[in-house]
C-alpha positions in Angstrom: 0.0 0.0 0.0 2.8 2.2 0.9 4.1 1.7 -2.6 0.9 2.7 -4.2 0.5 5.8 -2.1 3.7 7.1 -3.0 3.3 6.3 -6.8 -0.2 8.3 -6.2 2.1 11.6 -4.2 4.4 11.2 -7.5 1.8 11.6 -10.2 0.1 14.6 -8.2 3.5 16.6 -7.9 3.9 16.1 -11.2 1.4 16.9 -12.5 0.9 19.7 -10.5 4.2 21.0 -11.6 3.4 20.7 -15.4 -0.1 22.4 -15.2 1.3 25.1 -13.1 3.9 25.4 -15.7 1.3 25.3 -18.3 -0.7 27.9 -17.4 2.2 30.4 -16.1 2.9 30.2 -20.0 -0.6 31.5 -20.7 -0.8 33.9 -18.5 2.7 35.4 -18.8 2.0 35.9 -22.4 -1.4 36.9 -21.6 -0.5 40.1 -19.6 2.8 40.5 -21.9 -0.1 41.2 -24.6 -2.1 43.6 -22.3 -4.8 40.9 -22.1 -6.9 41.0 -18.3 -6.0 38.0 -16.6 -9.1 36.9 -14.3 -8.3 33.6 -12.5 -5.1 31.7 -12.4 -6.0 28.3 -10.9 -4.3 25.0 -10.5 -6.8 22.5 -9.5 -10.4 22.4 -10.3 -13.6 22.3 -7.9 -14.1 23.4 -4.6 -11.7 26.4 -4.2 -9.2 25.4 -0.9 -7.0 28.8 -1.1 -7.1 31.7 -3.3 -5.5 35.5 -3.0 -6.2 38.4 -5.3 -3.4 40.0 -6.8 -2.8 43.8 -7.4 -3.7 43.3 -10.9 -6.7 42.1 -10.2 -5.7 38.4 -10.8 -7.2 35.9 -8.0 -4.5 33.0 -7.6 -6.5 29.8 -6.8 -5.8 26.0 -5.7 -8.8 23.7 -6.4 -9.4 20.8 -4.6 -9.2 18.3 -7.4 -5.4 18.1 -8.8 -6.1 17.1 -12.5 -5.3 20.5 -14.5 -6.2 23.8 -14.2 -7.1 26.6 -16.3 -6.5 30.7 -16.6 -9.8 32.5 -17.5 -9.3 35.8 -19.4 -11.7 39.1 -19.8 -13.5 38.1 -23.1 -11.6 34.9 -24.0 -15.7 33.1 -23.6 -18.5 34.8 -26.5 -21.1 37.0 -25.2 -19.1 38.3 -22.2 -20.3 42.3 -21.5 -17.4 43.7 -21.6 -17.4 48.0 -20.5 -16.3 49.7 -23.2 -13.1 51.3 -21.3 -11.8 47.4 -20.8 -12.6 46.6 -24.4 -8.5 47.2 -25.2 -8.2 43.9 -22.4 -10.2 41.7 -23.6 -8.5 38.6 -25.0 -11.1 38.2 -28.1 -10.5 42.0 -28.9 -6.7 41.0 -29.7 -5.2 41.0 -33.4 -4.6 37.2 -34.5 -1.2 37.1 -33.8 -1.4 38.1 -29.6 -3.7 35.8 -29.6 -2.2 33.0 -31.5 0.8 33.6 -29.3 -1.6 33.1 -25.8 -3.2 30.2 -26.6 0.8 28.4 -27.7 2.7 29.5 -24.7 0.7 26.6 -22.4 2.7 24.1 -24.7 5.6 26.0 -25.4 6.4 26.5 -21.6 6.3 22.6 -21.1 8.7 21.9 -24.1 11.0 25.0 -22.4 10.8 23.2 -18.9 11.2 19.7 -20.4 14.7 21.2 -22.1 15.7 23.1 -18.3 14.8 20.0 -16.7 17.4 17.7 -19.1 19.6 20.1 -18.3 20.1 20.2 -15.0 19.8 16.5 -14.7 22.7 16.6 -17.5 24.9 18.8 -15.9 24.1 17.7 -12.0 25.1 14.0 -13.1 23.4 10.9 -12.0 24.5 7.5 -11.3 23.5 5.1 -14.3 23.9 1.4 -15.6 26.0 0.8 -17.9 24.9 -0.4 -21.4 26.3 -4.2 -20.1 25.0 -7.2 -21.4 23.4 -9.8 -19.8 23.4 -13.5 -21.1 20.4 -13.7 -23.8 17.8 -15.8 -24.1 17.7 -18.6 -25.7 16.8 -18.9 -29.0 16.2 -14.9 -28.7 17.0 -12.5 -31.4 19.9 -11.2 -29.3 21.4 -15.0 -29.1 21.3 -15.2 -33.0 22.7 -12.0 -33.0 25.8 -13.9 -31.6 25.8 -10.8 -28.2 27.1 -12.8 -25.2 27.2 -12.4 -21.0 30.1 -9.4 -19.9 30.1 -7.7 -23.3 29.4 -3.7 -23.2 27.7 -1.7 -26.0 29.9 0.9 -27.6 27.9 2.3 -30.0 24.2 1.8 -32.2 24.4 2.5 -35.7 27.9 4.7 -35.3 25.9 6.8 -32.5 27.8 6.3 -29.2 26.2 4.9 -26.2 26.8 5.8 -22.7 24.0 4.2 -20.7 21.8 1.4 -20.5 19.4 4.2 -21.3 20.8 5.9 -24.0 20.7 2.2 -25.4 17.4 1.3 -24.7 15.8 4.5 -26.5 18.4 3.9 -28.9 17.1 0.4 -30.3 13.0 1.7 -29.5 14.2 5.2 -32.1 16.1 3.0 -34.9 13.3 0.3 -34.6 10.5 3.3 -36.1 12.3 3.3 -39.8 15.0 0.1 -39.7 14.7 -3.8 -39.6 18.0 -3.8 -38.3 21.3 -1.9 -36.3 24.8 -2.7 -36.2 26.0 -3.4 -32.3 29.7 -2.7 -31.4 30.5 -4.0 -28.3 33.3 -4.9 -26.5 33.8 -8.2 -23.9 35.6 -8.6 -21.0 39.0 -9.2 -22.9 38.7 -5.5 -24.5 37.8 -7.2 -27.8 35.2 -5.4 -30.2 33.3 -7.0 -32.4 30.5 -5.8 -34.5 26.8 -7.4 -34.1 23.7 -7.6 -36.7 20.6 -7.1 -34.6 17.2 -7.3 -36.2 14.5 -4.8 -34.9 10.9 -7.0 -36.6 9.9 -8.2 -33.1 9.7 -4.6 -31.6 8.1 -3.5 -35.6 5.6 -6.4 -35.3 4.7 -6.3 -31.8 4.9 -2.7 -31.2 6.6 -0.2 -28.5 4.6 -0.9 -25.5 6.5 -2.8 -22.6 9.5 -4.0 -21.8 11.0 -4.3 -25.6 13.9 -5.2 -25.7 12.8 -8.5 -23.1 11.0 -9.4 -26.6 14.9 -9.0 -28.3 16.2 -11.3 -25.5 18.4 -8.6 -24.3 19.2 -8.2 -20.1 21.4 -6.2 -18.4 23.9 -7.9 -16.9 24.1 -9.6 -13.7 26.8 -11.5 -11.7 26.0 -15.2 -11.8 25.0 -16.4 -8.3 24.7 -19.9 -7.3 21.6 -20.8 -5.6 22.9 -20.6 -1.8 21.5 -18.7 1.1 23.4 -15.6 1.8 21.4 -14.4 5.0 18.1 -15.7 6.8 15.9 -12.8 7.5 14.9 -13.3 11.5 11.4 -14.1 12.3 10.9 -14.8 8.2 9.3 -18.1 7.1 12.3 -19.3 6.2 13.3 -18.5 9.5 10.7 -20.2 11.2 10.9 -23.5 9.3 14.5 -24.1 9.9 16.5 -23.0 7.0 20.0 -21.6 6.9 22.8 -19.5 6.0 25.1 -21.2 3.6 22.0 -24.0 2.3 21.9 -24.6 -1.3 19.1 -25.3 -3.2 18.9 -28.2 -5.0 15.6 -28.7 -6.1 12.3 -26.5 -5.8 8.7 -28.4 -6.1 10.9 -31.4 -7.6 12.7 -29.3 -10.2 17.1 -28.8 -10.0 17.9 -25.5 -9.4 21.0 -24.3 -10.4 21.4 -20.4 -10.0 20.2 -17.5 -7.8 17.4 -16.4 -10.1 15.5 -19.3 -10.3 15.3 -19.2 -7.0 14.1 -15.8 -6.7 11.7 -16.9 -9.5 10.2 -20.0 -7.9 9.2 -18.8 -4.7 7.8 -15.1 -6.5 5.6 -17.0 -8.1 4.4 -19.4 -5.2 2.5 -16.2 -3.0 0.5 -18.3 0.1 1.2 -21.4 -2.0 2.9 -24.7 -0.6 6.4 -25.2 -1.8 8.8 -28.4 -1.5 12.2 -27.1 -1.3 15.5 -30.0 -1.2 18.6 -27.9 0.3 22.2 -29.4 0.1 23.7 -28.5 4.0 26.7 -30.0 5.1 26.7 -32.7 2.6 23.5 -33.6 4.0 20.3 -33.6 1.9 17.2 -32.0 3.8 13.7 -31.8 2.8 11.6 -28.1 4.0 8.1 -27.4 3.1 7.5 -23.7 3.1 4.5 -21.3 2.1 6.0 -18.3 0.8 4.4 -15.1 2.5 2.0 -12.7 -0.1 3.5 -9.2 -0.6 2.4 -6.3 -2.9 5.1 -5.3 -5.2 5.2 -2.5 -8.1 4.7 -5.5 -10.4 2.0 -7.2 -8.7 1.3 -9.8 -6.0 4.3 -12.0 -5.0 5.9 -14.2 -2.6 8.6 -14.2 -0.2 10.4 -16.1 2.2 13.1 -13.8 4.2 16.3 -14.8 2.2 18.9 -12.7 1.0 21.0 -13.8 -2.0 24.7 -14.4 -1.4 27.7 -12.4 -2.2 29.5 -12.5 -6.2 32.4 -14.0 -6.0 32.7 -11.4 -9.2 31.4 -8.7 -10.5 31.8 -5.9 -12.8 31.4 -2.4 -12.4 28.2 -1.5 -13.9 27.0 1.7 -12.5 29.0 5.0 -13.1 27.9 8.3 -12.1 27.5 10.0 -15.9 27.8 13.9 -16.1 28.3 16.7 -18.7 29.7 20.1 -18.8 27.2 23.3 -19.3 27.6 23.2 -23.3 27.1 19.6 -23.5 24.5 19.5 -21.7 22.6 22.0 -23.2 23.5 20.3 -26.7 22.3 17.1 -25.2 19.1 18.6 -23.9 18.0 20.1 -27.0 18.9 16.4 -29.0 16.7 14.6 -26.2 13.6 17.3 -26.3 13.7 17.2 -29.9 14.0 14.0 -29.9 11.3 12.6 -27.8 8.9 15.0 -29.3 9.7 13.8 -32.4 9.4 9.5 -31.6 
């Protein structure tokens, strides 16, 4: 629930922060034109807070944060308007002031979009790398001959910094190309060059996780399937098991590796699980029912174990900055862009 409510707190601040950004553009231009600004509210229904202005504006917060609005003298047909205000009304405006009103709610979004990749561009942030996990089998990434360790250099001759930059990347090429070229380079410092065909994402579309339908993952240290920590007062507390157990089979299937661990008991919420753990070369049989938790993806279950420790890993995070030209270069390139795709 907690979760939820936060995702909910998200959306409202941003939105909030785009309408408010919105409508400043109106009205900004609106009283740049000489055009009486009436109400300025963010928010519609039931007024919570409002203030009038010396220019006769009232500022207003509704109580329902979906939008907001800026009502103008004359901007609705058949408004009395005195005769000394006439040269305020909005509908008494040549075409151009008025054009120029009605595009600066837009505009001001596409200007705080572009400040906004800015600052995140210049303030740096710490991102994955564009490192490859191992591909699915059979996936278009496995014919593509890409492998476990190796690093993406570039898509097409356009370099690639983060997993990101990758991502959007491939989603971009895949709106006019059946294919890219992949250079990459493995754990040895050897590049190669990699054919990847785009027809899954053309034929299935944009929406989800695409490349998951290309077979790509980010990389992820291999973990063997051995209990790095029992969470105290956990199920898997309470029915015995311990740090240093290995998994050997789940519900009568070998496991080999951390994730299919993770997997197994995810998908077993307040369902009855026969687990076969290797302690001590000693075989020993648990039955568990793996507790039901909300997650952002759903329903799941859990147990109270922590994975172990790699015994290697690679670096896959880096924090990834620019200077002030760069990244207002880079700002305009993603604005433009997105709008564009």
């Amino acid at each position: 629930m907690t979760y939820y409510l936060h995702q909910l707190l998200a959306f409202l601040l941003a939105l909030g922060l785009l309408v408010t950004v919105h409508e400043l553009g109106h009205y900004l231009v609106a009283r740049w034109c000489g055009v009486q600004v009436l109400r300025f509210s963010v928010g519609f229904g039931r007024t919570l807070w409002q203030r009038t202005a010396a220019d006769g504006t009232v500022w207003a917060i509704g109580a329902i944060p979906l939008g907001g609005y800026v009502k103008m003298l004359g901007e609705e047909e058949g408004d009395d308007i005195p005769v000394a205000q006439q040269k305020l009304a909005f509908n008494r405006q040549v075409v151009w002031k008025r054009s120029a009103i009605v595009a600066a709610g837009p505009l001001a979004n596409f200007l705080l979009a572009f400040l906004l990749y800015c600052a995140v561009f210049f303030v740096g942030s710490e991102e994955l790398l564009p490192v490859l996990g191992t591909p699915q089998p059979g996936s278009v990434a496995a014919q593509a001959g890409l492998s476990h360790g190796q690093k993406v250099l570039s898509v097409d001759g356009e370099p690639v910094a983060t997993w990101q930059d990758f991502r959007w990347l491939l989603l971009k090429k895949a709106g006019d190309s059946e294919s890219v070229q992949l250079e990459v380079i493995n754990e040895k410092d050897e590049i190669s060059q990699h054919l990847l065909f785009l027809t899954t994402i053309v034929e299935s579309g944009w929406e989800g996780e695409a490349l998951d339908r290309l077979g790509l993952t980010i990389y992820r240290p291999f973990l063997p399937p051995v209990i790095g920590k029992v969470l105290p007062d956990g199920v898997a507390d309470r029915v015995g098991l311990q740090q240093g157990d290995e998994f050997v089979e789940i519900d009568g299937k070998e496991v080999d590796s951390w994730i299919q661990v993770v997997q197994a008991i995810r998908g077993a919420a307040d369902r009855s699980m026969e687990l076969v753990v290797l302690r001590r070369g000693e075989f020993r049989e648990f039955r568990v029912t793996p507790e039901a938790v909300e997650d952002r993806i759903g329903r799941i279950g859990k147990i109270g174990i922590a994975a172990p420790q790699p015994s290697e890993e690679l670096n896959i995070r880096a924090n990834v900055r620019y200077d002030l030209f760069s990244s207002v270069i880079k700002a305009a390139r993603e604005t433009g862009d997105k709008t564009w795709f």
